[in-house]
matplotlib code that plots the C-alpha trace (Angstrom):
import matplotlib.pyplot as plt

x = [-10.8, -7.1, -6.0, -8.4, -6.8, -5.0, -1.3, 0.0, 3.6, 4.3, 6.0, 8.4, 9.6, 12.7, 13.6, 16.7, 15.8, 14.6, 11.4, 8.5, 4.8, 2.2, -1.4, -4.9, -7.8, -10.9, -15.0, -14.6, -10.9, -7.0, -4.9, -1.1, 1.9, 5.4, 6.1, 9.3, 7.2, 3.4, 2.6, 3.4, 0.7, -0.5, -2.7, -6.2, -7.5, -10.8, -10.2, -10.9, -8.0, -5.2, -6.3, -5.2, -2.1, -0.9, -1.5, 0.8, 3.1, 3.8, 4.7, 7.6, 9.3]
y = [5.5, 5.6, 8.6, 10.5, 8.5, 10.6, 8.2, 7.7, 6.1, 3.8, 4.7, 1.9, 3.5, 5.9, 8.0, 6.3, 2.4, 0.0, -0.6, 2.0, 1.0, 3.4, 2.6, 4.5, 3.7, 3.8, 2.8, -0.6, -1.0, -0.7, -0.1, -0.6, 0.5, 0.9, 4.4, 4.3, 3.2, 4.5, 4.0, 0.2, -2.5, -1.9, -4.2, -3.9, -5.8, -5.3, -4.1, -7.5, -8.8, -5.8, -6.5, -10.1, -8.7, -6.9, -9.4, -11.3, -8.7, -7.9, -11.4, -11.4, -8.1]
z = [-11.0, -9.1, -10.7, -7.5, -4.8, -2.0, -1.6, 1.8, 2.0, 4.6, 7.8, 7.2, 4.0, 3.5, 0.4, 0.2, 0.7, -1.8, 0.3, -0.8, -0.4, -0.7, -0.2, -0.8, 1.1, 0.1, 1.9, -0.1, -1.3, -0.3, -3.1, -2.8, -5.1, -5.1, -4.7, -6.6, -10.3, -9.2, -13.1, -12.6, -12.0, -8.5, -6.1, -4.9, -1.6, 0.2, 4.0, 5.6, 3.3, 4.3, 8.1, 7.9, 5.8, 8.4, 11.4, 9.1, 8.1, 12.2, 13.0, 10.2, 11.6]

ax = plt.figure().add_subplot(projection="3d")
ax.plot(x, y, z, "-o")
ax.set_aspect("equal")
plt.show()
């Protein structure tokens, strides 16, 4: 049931630029989609998974 999700975009996103994520959290699930095509296949991760995203994410940038 994604249609309920509240949609946050990411801070490292502009209106302008090609890079728009937006993610919904839920108490068992992060879901991430591109904020440009939100109809488009989006991905699903548990919160363990989205924590080690991001400790790789911050090593790239």
């Amino acid at each position: 049931m994604t249609s309920a999700l509240t949609w946050f975009k990411s801070s490292y996103s502009s209106n302008d630029g090609p890079d728009c994520v937006e993610v919904a959290i839920t108490p068992a699930t992060i879901h991430i989609r591109d904020s440009k095509n939100p109809e488009r296949a989006r991905l699903a991760v548990t919160g363990a998974t989205w924590t080690e995203f991001l400790g790789f994410a911050r090593h790239l940038g």
